[in-house]
Residue frames relative to the residue before (quaternion, step in Angstrom):
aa qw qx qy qz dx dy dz
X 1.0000 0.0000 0.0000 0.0000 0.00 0.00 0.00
X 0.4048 -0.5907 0.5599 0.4167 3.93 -0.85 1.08
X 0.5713 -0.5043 0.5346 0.3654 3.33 -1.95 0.44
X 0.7232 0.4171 -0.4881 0.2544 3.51 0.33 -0.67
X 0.4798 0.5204 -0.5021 0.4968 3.73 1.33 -0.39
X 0.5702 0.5268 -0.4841 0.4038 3.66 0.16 -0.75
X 0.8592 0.2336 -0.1601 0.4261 4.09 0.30 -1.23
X 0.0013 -0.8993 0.4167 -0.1328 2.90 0.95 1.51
X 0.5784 -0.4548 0.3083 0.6029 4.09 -0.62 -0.62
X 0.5067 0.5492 -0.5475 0.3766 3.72 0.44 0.30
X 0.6727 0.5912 -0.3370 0.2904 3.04 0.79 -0.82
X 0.5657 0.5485 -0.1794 0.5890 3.36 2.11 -1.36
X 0.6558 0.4893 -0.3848 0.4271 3.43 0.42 -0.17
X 0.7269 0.2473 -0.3619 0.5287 3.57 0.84 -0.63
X 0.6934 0.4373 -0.4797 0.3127 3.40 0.37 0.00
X 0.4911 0.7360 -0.3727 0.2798 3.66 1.11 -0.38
X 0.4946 -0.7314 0.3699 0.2891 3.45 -0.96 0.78
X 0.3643 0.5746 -0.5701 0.4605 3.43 0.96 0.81
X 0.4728 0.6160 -0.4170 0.4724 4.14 1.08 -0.80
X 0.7247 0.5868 -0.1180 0.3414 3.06 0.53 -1.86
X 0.7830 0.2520 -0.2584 0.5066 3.34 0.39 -1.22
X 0.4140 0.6312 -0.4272 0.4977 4.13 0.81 -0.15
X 0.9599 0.1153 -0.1234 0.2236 3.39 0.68 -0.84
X 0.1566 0.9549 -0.1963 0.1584 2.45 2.33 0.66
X 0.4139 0.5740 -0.3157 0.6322 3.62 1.55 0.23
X 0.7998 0.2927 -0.2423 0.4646 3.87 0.48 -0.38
X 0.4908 0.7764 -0.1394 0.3700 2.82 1.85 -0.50
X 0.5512 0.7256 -0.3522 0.2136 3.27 1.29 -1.66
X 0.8234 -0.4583 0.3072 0.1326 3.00 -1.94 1.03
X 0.6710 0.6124 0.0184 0.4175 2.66 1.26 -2.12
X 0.5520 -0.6074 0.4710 0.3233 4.03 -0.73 1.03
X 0.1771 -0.7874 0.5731 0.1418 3.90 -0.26 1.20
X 0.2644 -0.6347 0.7060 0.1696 3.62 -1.23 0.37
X 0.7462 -0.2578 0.4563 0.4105 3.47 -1.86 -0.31
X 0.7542 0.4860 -0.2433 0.3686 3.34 0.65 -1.16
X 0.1903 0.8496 -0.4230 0.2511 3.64 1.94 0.03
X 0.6264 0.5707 -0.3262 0.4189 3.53 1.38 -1.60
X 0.6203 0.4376 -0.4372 0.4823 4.29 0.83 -0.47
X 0.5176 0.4980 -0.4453 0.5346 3.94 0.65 -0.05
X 0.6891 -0.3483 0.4617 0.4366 4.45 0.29 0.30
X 0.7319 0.4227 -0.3023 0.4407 3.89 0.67 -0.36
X 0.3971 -0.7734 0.4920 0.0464 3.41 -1.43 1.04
X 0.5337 -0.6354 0.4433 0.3391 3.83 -0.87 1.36
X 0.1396 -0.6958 0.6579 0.2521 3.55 -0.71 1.18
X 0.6051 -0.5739 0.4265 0.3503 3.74 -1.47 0.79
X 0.4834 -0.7674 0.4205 0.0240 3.09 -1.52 0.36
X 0.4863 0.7502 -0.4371 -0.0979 3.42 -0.03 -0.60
X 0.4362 -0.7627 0.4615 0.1228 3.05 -1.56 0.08
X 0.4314 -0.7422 0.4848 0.1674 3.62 -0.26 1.21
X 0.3282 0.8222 -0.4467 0.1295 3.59 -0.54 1.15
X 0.4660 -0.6690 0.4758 0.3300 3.65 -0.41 1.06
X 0.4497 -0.6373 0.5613 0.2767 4.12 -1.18 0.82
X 0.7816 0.3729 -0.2086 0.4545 3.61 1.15 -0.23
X 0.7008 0.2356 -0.3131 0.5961 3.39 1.68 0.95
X 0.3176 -0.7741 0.5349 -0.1173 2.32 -0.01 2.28
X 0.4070 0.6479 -0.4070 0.4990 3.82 1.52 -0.95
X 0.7462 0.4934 -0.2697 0.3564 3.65 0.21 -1.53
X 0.8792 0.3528 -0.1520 0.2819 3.13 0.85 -0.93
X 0.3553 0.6180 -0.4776 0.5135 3.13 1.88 0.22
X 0.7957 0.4004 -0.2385 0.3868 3.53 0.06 -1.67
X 0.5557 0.5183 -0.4429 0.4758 3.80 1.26 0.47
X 0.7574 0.4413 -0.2790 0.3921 3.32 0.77 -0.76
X 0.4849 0.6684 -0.3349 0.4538 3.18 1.58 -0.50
X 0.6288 0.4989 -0.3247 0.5003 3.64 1.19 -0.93
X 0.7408 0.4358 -0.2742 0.4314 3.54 0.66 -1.48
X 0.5491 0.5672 -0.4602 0.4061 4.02 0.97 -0.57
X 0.5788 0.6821 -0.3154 0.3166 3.65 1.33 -1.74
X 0.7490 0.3758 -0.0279 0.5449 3.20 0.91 -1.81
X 0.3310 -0.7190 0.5459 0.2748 4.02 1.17 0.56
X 0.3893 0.6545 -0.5927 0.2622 4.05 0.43 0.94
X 0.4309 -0.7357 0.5118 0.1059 3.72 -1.01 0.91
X 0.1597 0.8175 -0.4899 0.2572 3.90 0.46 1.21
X 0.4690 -0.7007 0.5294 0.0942 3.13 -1.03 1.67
X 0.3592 -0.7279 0.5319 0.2413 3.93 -0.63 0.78
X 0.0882 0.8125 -0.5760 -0.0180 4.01 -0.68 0.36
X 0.5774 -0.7209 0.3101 0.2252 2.90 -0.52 2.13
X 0.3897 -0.6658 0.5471 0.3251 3.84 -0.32 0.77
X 0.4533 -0.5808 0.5937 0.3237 3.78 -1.63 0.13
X 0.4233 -0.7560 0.4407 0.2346 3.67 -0.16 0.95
X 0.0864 -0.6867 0.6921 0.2047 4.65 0.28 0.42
X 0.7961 0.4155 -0.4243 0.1165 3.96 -0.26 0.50
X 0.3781 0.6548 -0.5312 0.3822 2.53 2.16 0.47
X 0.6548 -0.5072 0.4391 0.3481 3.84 -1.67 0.20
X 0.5597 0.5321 -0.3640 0.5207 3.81 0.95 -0.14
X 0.6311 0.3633 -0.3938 0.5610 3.90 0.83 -0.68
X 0.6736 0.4708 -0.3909 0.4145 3.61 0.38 -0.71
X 0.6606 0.2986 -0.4617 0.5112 4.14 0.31 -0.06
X 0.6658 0.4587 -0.4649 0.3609 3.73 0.37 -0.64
X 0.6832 0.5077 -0.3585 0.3835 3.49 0.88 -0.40
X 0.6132 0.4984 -0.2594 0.5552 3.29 1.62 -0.95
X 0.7121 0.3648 -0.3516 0.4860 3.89 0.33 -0.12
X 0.2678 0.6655 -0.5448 0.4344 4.25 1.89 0.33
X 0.3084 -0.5830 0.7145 0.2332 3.03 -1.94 0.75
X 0.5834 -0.6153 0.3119 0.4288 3.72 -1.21 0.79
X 0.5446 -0.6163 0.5018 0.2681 3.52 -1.63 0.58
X 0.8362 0.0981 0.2066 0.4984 3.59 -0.96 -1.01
X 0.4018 -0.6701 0.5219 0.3423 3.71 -0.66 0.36
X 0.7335 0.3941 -0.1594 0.5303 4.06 -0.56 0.18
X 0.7684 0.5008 -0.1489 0.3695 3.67 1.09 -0.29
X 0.2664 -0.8336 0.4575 0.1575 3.85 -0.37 1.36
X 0.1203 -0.7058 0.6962 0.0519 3.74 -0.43 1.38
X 0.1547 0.8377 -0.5207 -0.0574 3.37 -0.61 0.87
X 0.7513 -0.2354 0.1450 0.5993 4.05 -0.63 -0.33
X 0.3535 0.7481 -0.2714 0.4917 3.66 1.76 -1.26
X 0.9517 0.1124 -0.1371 0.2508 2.26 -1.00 -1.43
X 0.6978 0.4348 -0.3763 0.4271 3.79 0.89 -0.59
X 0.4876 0.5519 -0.5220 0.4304 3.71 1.13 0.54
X 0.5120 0.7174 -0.2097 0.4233 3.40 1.38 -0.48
X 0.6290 0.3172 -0.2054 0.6793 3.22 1.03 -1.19
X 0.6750 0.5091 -0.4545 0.2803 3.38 0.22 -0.90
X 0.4692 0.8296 -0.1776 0.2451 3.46 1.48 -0.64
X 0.6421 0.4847 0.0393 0.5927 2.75 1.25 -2.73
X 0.5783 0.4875 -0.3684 0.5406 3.83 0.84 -0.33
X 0.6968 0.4458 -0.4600 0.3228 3.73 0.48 -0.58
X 0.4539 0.7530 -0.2367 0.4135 3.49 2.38 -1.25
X 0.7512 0.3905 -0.2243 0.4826 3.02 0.62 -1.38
X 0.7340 0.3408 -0.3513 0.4708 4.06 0.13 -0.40
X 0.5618 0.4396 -0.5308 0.4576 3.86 0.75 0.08
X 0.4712 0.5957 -0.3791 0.5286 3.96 1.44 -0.79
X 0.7823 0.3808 -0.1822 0.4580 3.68 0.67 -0.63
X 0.7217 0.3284 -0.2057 0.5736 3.46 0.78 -0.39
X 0.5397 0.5086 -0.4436 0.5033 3.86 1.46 0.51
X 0.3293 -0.7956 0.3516 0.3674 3.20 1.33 -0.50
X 0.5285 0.7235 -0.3127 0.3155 3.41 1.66 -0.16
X 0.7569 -0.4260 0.2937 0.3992 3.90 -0.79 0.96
X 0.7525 -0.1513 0.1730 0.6172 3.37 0.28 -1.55
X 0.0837 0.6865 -0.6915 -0.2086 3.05 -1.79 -0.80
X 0.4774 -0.5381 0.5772 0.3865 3.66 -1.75 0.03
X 0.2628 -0.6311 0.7287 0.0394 3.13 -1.94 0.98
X 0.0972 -0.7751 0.6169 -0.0962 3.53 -0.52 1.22
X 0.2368 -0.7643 0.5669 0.1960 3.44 -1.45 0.68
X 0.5197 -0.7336 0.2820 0.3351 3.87 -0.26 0.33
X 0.6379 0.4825 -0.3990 0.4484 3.96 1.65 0.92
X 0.4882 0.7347 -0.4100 0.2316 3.35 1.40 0.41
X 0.4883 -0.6913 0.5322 0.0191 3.22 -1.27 0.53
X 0.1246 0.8993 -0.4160 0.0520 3.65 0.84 1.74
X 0.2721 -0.8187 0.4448 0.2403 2.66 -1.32 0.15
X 0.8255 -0.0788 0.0995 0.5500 4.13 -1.03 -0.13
X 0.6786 0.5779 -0.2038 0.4050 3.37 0.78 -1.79
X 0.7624 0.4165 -0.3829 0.3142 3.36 0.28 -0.89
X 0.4163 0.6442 -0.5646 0.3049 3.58 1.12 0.41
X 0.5732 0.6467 -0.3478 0.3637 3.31 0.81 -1.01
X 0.6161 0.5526 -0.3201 0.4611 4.14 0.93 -0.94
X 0.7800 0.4424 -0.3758 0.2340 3.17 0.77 -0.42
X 0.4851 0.6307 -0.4297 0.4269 3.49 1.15 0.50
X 0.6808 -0.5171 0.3756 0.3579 3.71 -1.31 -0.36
X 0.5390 0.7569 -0.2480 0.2740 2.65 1.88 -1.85
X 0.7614 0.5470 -0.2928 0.1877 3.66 0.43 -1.09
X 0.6115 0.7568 -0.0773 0.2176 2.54 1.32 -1.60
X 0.2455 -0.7558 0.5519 0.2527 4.23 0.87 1.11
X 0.2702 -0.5922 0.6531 0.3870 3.67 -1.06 0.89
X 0.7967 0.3245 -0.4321 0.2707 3.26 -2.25 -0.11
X 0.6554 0.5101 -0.4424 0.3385 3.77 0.47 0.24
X 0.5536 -0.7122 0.3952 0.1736 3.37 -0.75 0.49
X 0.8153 -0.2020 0.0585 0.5394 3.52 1.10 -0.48
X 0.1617 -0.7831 0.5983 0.0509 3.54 -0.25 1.00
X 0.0556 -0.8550 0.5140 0.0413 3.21 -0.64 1.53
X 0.4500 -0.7926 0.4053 -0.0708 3.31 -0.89 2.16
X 0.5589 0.5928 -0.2370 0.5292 3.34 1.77 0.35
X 0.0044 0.7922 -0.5969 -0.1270 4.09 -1.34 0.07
X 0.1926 -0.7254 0.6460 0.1393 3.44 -0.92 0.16
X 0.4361 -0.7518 0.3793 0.3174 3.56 1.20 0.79
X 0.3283 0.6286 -0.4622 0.5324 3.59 0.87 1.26
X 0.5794 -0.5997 0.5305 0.1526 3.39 -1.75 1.48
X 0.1427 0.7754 -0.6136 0.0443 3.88 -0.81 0.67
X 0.5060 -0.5484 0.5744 0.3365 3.47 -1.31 0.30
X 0.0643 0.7210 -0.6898 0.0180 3.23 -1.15 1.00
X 0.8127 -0.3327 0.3636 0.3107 3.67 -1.36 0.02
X 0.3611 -0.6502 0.6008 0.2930 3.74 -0.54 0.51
X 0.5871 0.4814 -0.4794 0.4400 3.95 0.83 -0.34
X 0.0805 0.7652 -0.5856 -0.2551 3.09 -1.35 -0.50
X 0.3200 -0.7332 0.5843 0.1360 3.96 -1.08 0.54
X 0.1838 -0.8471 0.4871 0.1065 3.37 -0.27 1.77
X 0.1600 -0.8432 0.5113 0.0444 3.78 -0.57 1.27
X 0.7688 0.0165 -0.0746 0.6349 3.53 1.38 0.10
X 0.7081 -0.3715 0.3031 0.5184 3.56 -1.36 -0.62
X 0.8349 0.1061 -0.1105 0.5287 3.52 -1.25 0.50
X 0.6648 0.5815 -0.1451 0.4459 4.03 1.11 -0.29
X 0.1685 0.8311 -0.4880 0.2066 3.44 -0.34 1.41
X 0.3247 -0.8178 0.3823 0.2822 3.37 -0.94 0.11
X 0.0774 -0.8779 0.4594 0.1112 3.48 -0.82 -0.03
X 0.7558 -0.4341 0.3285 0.3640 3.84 -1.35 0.64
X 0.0327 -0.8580 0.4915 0.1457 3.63 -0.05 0.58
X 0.4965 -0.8154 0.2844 -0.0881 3.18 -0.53 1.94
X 0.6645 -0.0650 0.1240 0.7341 3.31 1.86 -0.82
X 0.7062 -0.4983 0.4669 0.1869 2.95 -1.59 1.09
X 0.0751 -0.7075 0.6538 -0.2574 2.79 -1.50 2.25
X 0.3570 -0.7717 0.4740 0.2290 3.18 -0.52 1.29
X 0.7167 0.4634 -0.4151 0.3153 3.62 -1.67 -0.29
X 0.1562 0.8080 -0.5573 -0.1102 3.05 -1.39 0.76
X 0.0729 -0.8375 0.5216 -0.1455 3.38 0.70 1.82
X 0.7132 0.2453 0.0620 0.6537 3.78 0.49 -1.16
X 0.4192 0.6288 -0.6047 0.2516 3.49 -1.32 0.69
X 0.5142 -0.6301 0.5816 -0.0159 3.60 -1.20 0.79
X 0.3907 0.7761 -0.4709 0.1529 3.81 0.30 0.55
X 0.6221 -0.6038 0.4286 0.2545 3.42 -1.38 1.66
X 0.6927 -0.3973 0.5174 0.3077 3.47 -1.75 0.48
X 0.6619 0.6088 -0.2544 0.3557 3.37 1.04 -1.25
X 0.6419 0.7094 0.0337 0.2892 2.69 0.97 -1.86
X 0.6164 0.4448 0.0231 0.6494 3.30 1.06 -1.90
X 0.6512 0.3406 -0.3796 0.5620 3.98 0.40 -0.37
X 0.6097 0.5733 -0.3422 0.4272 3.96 0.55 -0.65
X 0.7679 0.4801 -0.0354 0.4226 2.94 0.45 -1.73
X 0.5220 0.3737 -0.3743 0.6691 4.06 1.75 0.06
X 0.7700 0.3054 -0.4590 0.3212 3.60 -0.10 -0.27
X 0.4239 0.5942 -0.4286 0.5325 3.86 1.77 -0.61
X 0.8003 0.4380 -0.1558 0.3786 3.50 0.07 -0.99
X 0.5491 0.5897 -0.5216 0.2804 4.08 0.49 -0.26
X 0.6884 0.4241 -0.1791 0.5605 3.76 1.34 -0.07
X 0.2170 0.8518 -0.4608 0.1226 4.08 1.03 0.16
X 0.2460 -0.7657 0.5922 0.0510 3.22 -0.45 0.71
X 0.8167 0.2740 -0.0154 0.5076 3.56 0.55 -1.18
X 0.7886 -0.3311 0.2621 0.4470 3.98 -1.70 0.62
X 0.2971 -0.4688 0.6668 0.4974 3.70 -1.28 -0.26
X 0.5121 0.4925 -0.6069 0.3563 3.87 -0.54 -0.51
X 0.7977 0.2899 -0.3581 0.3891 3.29 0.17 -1.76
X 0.4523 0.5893 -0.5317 0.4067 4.21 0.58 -0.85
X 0.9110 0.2884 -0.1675 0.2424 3.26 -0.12 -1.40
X 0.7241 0.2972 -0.1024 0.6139 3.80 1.03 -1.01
X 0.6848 0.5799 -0.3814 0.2222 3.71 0.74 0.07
X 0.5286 -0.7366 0.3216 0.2733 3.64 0.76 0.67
X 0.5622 0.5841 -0.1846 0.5556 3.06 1.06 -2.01
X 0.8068 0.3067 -0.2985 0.4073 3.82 0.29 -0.84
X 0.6333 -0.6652 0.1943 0.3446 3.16 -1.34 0.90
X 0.4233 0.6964 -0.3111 0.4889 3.46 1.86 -1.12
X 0.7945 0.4238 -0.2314 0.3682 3.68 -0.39 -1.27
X 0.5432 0.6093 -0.2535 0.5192 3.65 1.19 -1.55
X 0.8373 0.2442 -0.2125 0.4407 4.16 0.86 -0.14
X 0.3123 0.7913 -0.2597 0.4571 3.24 1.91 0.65
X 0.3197 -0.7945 0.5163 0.0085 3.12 -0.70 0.86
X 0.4393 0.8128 -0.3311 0.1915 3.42 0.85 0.82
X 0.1161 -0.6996 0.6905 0.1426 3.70 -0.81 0.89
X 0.6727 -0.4970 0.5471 -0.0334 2.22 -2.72 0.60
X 0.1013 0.7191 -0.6747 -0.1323 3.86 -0.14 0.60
X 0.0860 -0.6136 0.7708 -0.1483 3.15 -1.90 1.30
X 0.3019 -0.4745 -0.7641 0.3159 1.24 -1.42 2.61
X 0.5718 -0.5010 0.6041 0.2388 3.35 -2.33 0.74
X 0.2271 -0.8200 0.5024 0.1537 3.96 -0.16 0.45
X 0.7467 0.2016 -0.1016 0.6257 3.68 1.55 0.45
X 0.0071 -0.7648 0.6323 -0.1233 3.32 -0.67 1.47
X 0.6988 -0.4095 0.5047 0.2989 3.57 -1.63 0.62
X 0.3637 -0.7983 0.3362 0.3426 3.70 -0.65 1.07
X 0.4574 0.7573 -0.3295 0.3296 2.97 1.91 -0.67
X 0.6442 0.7136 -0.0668 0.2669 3.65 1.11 -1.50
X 0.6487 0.6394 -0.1247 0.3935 2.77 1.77 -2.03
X 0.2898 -0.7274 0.6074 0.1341 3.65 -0.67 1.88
X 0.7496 0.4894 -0.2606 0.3615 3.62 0.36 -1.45
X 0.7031 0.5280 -0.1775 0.4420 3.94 0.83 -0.71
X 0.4294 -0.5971 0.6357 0.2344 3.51 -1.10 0.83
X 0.0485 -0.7980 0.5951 -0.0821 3.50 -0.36 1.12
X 0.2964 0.8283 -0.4169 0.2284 3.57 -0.67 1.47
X 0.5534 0.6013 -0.3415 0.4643 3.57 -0.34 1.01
X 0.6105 -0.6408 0.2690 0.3799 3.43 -1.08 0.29
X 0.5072 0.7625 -0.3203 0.2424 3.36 1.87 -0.41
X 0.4593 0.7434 -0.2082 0.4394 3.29 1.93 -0.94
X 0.6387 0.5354 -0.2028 0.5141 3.72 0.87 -0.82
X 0.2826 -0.8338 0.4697 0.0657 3.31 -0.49 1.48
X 0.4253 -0.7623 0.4810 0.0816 3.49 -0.98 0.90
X 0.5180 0.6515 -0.2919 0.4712 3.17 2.07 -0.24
X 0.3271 -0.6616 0.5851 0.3362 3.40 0.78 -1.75
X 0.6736 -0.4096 0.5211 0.3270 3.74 -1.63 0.35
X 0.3747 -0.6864 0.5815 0.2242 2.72 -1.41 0.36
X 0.7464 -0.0034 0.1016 0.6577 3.08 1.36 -0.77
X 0.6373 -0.5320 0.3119 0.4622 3.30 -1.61 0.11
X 0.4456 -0.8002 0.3859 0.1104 3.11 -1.24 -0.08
X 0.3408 -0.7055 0.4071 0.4694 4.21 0.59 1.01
X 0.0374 -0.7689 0.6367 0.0442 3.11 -1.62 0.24
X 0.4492 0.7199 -0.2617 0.4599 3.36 1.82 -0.26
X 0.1039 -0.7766 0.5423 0.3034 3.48 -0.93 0.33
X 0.5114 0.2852 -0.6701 0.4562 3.72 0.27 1.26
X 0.5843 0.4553 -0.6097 0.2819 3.85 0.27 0.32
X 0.5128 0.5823 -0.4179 0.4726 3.44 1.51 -0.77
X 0.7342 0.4455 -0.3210 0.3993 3.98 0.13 -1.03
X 0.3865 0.7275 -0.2978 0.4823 3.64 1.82 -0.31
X 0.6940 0.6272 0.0643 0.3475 3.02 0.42 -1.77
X 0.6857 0.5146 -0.1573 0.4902 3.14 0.88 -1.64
X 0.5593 0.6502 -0.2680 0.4389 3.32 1.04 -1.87
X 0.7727 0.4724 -0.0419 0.4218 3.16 0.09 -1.80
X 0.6187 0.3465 -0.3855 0.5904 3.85 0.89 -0.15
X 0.4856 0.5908 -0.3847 0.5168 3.78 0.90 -0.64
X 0.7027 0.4627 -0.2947 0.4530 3.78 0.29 -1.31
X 0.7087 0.6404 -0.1602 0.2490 3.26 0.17 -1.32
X 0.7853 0.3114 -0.1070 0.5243 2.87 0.98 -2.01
X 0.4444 0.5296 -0.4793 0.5407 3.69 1.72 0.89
X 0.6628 0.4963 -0.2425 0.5055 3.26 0.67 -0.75
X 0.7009 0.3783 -0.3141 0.5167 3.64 0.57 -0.23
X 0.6877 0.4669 -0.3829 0.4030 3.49 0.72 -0.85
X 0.5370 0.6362 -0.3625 0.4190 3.38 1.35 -0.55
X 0.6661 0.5405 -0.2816 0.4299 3.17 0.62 -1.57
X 0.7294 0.4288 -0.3677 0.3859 3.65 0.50 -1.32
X 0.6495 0.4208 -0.4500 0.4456 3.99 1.01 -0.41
X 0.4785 0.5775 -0.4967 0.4368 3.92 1.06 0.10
X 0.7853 0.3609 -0.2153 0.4546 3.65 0.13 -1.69
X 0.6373 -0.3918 0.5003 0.4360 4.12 0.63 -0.40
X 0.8199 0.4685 -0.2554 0.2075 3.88 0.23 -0.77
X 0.4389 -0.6353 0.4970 0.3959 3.84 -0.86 -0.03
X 0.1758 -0.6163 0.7324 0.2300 3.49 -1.46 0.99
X 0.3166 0.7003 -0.6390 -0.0323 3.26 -1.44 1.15
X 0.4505 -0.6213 0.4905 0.4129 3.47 -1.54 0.41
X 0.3548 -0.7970 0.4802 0.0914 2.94 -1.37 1.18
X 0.5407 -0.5957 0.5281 0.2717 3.75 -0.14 2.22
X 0.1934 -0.5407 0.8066 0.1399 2.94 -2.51 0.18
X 0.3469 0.6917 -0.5492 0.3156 3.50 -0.67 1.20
């Protein structure tokens, strides 16, 4: 889809300051805690994605969510090592071209599907879907309320992988220094993310046949599912992968994914001097592109 169709008048509508002043109670100046909900504003649900055999995972989550006094529902993870995930995956036709669907990864999705139908069978608007290796920060108190949440979008993704993306020229302030925007081009990860009542009912009947990642279903453009999404961008990203995390002593057993690579990984230093080049290109090419289509190329902070 061209960006300028992408920054269409939906996009101006949620960002406009009629949005703004309507919600000017969720809105407030003032650093918001969990406790945001005694200011007129309601606890948006939670849950939390979490393997029955990483117990590691789930201490050093709750330890975060106790820190930050936030109230999150555990949701037993689908295990890829039983022998039943491994034929259904092995009798899968292939996903996306360039992409590894393994035993992982379709317990994963198989996961975010359980999120999404308790979101449906609470009957409540939205809620956050968390995985159990992330690494939060201050901000993510603010998510836990109702207040933030722009109606008519589909998923507000609450995560970074310190990586440049196209995002909207609008933006939709949801706290201090913290705002969202239109997300313009495909971003991987789906650790942290916000998703509508609406949304989550769509996204089970698209999905009872998946072939491919949730990241790629959900943030990958290229894919047909994601390419009709509604999805902004919060920047700074209040929750990053633990693996990822530049700024943070990172340590334990909780860090160690149960999923797997996607792929291999350079390790050379002429693949690294490769590499360089090629980010250098790119982030010319993109910055160009983003004054062609209307949008901003920025990297999106953890904070």
């Amino acid at each position: 889809m061209p960006l300028k169709q992408m920054m269409g008048a939906r996009d101006v509508v949620l960002g406009s300051e009629k949005y703004s002043d309507a919600s000017k109670g969720a809105l407030s100046a003032r650093p918001m805690k969990l406790q945001a909900y005694l200011h007129g504003l309601e606890a948006m649900k939670a849950y939390c994605i979490n393997l029955d055999r990483r117990p590691d995972r789930r201490e050093y989550a709750w330890s975060q969510f106790d820190r930050f006094g936030l109230n999150v529902e555990r949701v037993s993870a689908v295990d890829g090592s039983l022998p039943e995930i491994a034929a259904k995956v092995a009798s899968m036709p292939p996903g996306m071209p360039g992409r590894q669907f393994g035993t992982g990864a379709y317990a994963c999705f198989a996961s975010h599907r359980l999120c999404w139908r308790k979101l449906l069978e609470s009957g409540d608007p939205h809620c956050l879907v968390l995985e159990d290796d992330l690494i939060l920060a201050d901000g993510i108190t603010t998510c836990f309320n109702d207040g933030w949440f722009p109606p008519g979008i589909d998923i507000a993704r609450l995560e970074t992988y310190y990586r440049r993306v196209h995002v909207g020229r609008k933006k939709i302030v949801v706290g201090p220094n913290r705002h969202l925007s239109r997300l313009c081009s495909t971003f991987y990860g789906s650790g942290c993310y916000a998703i509508s009542q609406n949304a989550a009912s769509r996204l089970l009947d698209l999905t009872e046949n998946f072939v491919d990642a949730v990241d790629v279903v959900l943030f990958d453009l290229a894919h047909p599912i994601a390419s009709k999404l509604l999805v902004y961008q919060m920047n700074p990203a209040p929750a990053i992968q633990g693996h990822l995390a530049r700024h943070h002593e990172v340590s334990g057993t909780w860090v160690q994914s149960s999923i797997g690579l996607r792929g291999a990984q350079p390790n050379s230093k002429v693949l690294s001097q490769t590499f360089t080049f090629q980010r250098v290109a790119r982030r010319f090419n993109e910055e160009v592109r983003a004054l062609v289509g209307g949008t901003r190329y920025v990297l999106v902070a953890h904070g």
